[in-house]
Structures are given as C-alpha cells and as structure tokens.
VONU-473808 format. One record per residue (C-alpha): x, y, z. Coordinates in pm, 1 decimal, decimal comma, m for minus. Example, Ala and Ser with C-alpha at 12.3 -4.5 7.8 and 13.67 -1.06 7.14 Angstrom:
% residues 2
{{1230,0; m450,0; 780,0}} {{1367,0; m106,0; 714,0}} 
//
This chain:
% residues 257
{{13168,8; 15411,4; 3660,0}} {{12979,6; 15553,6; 3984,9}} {{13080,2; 15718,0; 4279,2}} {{13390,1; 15503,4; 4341,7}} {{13309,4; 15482,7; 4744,9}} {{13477,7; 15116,1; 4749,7}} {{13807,6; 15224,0; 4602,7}} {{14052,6; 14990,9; 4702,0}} {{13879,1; 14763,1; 4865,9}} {{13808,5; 14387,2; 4742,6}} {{13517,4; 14195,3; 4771,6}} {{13416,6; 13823,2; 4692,9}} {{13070,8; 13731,3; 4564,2}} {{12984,7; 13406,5; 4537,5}} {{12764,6; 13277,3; 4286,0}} {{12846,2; 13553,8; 4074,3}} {{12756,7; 13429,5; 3746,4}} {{12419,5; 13539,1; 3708,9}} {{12079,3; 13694,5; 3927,6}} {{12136,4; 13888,4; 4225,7}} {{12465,8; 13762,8; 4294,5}} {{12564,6; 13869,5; 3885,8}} {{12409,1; 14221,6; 3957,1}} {{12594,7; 14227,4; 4307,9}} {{12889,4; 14196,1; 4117,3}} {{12805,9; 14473,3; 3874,8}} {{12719,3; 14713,9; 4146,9}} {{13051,9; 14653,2; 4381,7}} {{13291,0; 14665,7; 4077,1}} {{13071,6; 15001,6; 3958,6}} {{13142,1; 15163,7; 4305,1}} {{13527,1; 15093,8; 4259,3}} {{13590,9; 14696,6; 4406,2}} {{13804,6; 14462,8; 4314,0}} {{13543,8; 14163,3; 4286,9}} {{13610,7; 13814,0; 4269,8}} {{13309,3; 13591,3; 4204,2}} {{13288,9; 13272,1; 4193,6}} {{13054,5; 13023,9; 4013,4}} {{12999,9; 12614,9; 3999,5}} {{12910,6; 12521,3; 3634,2}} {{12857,0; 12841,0; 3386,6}} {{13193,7; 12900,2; 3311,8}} {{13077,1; 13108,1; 3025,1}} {{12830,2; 13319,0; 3223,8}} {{13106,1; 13378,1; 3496,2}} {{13330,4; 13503,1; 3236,6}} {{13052,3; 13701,4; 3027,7}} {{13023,4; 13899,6; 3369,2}} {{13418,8; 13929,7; 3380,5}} {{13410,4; 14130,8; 3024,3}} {{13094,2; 14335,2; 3097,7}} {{13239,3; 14471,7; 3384,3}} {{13572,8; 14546,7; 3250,0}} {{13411,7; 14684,2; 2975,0}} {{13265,1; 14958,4; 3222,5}} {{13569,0; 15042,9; 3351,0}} {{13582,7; 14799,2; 3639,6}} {{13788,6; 14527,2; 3780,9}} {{13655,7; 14156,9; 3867,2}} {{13766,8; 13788,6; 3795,7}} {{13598,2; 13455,4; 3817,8}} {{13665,8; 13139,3; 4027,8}} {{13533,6; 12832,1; 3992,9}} {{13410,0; 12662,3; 4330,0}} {{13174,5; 12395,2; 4355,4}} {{12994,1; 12457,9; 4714,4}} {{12823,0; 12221,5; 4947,6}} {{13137,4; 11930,1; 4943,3}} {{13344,5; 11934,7; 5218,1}} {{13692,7; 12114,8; 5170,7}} {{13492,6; 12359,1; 4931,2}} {{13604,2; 12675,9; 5149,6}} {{13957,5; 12628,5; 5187,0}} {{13984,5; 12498,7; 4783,5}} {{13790,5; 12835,7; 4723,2}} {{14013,1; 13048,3; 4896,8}} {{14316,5; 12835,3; 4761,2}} {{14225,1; 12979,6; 4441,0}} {{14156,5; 13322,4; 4574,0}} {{14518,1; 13336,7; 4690,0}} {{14642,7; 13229,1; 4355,3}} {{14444,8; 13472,4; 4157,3}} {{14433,2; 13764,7; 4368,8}} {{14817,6; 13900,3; 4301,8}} {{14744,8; 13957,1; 3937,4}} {{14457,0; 14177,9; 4039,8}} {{14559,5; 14365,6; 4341,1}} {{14816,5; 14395,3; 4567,6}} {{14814,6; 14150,9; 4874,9}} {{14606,7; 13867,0; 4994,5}} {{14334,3; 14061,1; 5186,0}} {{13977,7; 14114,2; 5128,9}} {{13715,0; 14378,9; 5252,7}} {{13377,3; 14233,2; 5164,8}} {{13240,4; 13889,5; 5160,9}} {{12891,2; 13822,2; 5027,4}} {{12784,2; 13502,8; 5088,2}} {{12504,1; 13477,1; 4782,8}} {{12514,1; 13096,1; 4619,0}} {{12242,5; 12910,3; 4681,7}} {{12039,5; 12619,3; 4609,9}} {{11636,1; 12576,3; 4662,3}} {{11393,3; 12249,2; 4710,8}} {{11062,9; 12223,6; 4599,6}} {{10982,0; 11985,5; 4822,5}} {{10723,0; 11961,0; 5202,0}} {{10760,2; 11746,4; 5489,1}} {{10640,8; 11428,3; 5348,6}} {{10872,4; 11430,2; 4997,6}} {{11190,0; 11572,0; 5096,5}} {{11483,3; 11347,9; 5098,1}} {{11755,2; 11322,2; 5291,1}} {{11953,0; 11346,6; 5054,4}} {{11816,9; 11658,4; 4928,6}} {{11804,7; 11718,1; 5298,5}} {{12180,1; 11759,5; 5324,4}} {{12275,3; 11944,3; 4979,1}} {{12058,4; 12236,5; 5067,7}} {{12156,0; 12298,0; 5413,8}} {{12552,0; 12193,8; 5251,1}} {{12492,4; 12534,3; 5039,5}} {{12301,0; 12721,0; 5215,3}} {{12425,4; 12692,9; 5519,1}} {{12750,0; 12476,2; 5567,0}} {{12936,7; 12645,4; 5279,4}} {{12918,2; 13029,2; 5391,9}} {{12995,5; 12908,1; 5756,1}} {{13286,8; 12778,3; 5661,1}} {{13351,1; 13041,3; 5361,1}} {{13318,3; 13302,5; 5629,5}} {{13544,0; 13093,5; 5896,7}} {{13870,3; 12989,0; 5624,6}} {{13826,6; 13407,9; 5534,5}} {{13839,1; 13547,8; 5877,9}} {{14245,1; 13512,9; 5844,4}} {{14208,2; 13729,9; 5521,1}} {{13940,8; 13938,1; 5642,4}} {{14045,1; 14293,3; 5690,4}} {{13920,0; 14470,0; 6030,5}} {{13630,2; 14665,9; 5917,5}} {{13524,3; 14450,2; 5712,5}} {{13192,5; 14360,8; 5587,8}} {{13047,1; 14006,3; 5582,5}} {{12653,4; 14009,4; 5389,2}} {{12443,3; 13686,6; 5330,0}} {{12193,2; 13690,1; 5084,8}} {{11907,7; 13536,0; 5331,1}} {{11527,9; 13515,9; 5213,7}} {{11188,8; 13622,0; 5267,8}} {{11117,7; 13262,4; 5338,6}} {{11303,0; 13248,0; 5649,6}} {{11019,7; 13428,1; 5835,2}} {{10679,8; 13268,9; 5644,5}} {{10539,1; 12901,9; 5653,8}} {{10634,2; 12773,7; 5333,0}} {{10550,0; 12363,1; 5341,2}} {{10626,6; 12328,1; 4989,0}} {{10998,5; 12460,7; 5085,2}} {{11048,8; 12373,1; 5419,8}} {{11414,5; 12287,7; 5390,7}} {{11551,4; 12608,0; 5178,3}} {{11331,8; 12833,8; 5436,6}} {{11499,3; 12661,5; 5705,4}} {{11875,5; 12702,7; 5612,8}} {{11796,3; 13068,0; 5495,9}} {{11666,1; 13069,7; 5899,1}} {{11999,2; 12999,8; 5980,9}} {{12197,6; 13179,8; 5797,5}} {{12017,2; 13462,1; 5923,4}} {{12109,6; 13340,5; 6302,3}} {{12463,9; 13295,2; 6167,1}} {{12520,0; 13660,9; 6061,4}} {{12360,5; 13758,8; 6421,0}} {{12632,9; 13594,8; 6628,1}} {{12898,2; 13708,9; 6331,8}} {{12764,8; 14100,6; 6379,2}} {{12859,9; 13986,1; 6790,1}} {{13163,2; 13788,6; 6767,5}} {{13347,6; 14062,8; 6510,7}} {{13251,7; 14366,8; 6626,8}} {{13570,7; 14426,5; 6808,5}} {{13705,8; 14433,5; 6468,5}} {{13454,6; 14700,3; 6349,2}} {{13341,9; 14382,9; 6104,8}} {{13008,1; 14423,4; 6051,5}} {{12781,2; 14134,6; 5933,6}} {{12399,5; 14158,3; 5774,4}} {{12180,2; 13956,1; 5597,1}} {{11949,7; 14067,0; 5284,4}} {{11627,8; 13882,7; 5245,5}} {{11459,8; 13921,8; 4931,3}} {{11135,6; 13839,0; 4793,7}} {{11078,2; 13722,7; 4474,6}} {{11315,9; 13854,2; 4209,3}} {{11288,1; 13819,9; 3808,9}} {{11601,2; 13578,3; 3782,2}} {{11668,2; 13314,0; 3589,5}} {{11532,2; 13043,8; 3866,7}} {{11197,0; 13208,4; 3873,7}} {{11182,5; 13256,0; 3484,8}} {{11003,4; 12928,6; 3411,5}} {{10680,3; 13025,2; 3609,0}} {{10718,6; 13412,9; 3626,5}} {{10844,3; 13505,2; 3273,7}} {{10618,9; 13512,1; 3015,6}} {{10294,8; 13434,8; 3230,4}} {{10066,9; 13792,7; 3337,6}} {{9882,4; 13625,6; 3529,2}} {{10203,2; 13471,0; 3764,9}} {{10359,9; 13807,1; 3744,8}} {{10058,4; 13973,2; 3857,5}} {{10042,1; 13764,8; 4117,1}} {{10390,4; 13821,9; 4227,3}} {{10330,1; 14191,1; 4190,8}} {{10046,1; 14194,4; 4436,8}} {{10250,0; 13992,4; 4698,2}} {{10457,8; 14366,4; 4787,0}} {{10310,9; 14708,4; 4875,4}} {{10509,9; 14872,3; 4588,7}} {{10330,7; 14667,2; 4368,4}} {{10606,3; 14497,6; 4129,7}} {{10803,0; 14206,9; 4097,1}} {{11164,8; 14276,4; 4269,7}} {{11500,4; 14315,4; 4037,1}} {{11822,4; 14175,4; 4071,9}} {{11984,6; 14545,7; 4086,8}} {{11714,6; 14592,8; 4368,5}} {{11865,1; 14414,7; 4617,8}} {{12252,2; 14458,7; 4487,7}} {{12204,7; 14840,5; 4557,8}} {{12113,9; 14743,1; 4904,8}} {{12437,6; 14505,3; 4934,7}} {{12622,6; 14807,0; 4806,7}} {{12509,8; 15039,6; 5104,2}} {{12589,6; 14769,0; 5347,9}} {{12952,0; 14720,2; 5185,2}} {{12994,1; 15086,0; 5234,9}} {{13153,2; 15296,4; 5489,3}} {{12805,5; 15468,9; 5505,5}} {{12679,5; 15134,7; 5675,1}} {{12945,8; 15154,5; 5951,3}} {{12679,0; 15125,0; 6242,6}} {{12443,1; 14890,8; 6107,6}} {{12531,6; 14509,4; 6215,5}} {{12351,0; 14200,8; 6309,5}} {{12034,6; 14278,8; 6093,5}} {{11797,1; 14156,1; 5827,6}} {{11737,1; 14372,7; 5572,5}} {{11399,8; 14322,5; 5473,0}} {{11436,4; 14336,7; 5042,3}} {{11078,1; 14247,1; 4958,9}} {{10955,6; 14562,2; 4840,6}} {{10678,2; 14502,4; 5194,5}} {{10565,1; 14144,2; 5077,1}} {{10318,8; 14050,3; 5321,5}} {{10230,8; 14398,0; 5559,1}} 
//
C-alpha cells in the first residue's frame, strides 16, 4: 500500500469500473480510503476492481447506479447508506469524484435531442444532483473533484454537446469551490486530454499512426494514462491540496501550447 495520507477517510467514485475513474479508485484505496464506486452495466468489471484492490491491501465496494434518470442521486446514495456500515463506521463521506460520463460523436446539424438530453443527463444533471443529495453526508473539509475535459475549452463541432456539458461542469465546481468554502470543502475539476482507455481503444489501440498523432497533440509527447490523471485526483483529495479550490486542473500533458 502507499503512503496511507487518506486514512480514514471515504471517498465515492463514480464510474469506477474501468479508465480513469477504475485507476481513481486504485489510487484513493492505495493512499488508505475507503472507496465506494459505482458503475451502470459491468457488474463484473466493478467487482474485478473490488478484488484487485483488496488484494493490495485496500478497502472498496461497488454500487450499481444507472446515471442520467431522474431519482438516480438519491437511489445512489440509498445504496450508499445501506452498504456503507459493513465497511466503515457511520454514514459520512470525505471525497466525492464525480467521474461517469457519456460522449457524442455528433456536430450541430446531426445531434438529436434525444442524444441532446442523455449527455447533458450524465454529464451534467447527475453530478449536480450527486453532489446536492451528498452535501448532508458530506463531511466539512471535504473534497468534491469532477473529472471535466480538455474539450471544454477547444472548438470541437464533431462533439459539440459532450464539450458543452464538460463546460459546465467546470462552471459547477466554480460556484461549489464558493458556496462551500465556509466548510473548508474544496471543489476542482480535472480536465484531461486524451487517455489510453477503453473508449478510445477502437481508434487509438493498435493504430501508430493514431497514436502518433495523439502523441504529438501534448508537449510531453505521449498519449496520457489513466494513473496520470488519478495521481492528480489523489493530490486534490489530500490534505496537501487544502488551499487549492475552484480550479481546472489542466491534465493534458500541454495539448495545444
């Protein structure tokens, strides 16, 4: 296990099953958190990241939650409140990371609105609410981190929606970081770039020329890593982050400089 800085605290991840939220897990239960995560279909994948972790030495369970219906929060936190007791004492939690998400290939002209509302349902509507039905279990000096994206500050036609709720989210953790920081709750968002994850596997993996691409996109000249922008969420879930609130944390490895 690492350094054990999150001792005794408890955190919920959601969509936890696999990517950056999976590695956000890894990293928060490796630095001593409880961690609940939650996931909408993968049962198996949710659970395969139970065992690994307990395996190391840490301490995490799954929920299932199917985001972007309304009621989703409070049915999430439902069974948070059911769970919880077996795994540590209380009802609290320290550390919410608001990381499920859903994208849309889709521009102006194609978009539907039907598509229309599941993404910003997601995206936006479920961590609003997440973060709203949790304040009452929120403990002060807490820490409240949305996994944002690069896109929410480049024209992107071809994804105008998912850039647009990640926009918002990232306005949302700005008047959190304002409206809790009597509390000493701090709220940030993390925006990566492009990560090697499962939803960029079918055009990234496999393909040099794609990856090389990608690669050339940031100054440090690689394609980002899951673990790359967990070990970011882990400073900002730390005690070592007490003073830094309201901001985007730029995870792109300095795509477009």
């Amino acid at each position: 296990m690492g350094t054990q800085r999150l001792e005794g605290k408890i955190a919920l991840v959601t969509g936890g099953s696999r990517g950056i939220g999976r590695a956000v897990v890894e990293r928060l239960a490796q630095d001593g958190a409880v961690v609940a995560l939650t996931y909408a279909s993968n049962e198996s994948a949710a659970h395969d990241v139970v065992e690994r972790v307990r395996k190391d030495g840490g301490r995490a369970f799954a929920l299932h939650a199917q985001l972007g219906r309304r009621g989703d929060a409070a049915a999430l936190w439902s069974a948070f409140d059911a769970q919880i007791p077996q795994h540590a004492p209380g009802r609290s939690v320290d550390i919410i990371v608001n990381n499920a998400g859903i994208g849309r290939s889709a521009n102006l002209t194609s978009l539907t609105e039907d598509g229309f509302d599941e993404v910003f349902a997601v995206n936006v509507r479920a961590p609003f609410f997440i973060v709203q039905e949790g304040l009452k279990r929120l403990r002060d000096a807490g820490r409240i981190i949305n996994i944002s994206s690069g896109a929410a500050h480049l024209a992107m036609p071809e994804a105008i929606a998912y850039g647009a709720t990640k926009s918002a989210l990232d306005n949302f953790t700005l008047n959190l970081a304002k409206e809790l920081g009597a509390r000493a709750i701090t709220a940030n968002s993390v925006a990566p770039g492009i990560i090697d994850t499962d939803v960029n596997a079918g055009w990234l993996r496999g393909n040099p020329e794609a990856e090389a691409h990608a690669a050339s996109l940031a100054a440090l000249g690689r394609v980002g890593q899951p673990e790359d922008v967990a070990d970011i969420v882990a400073f900002l879930a730390s005690d070592d982050a007490r003073w830094v609130t309201g901001k985007v944390i730029d995870a792109t490895g300095g795509s477009g400089l």
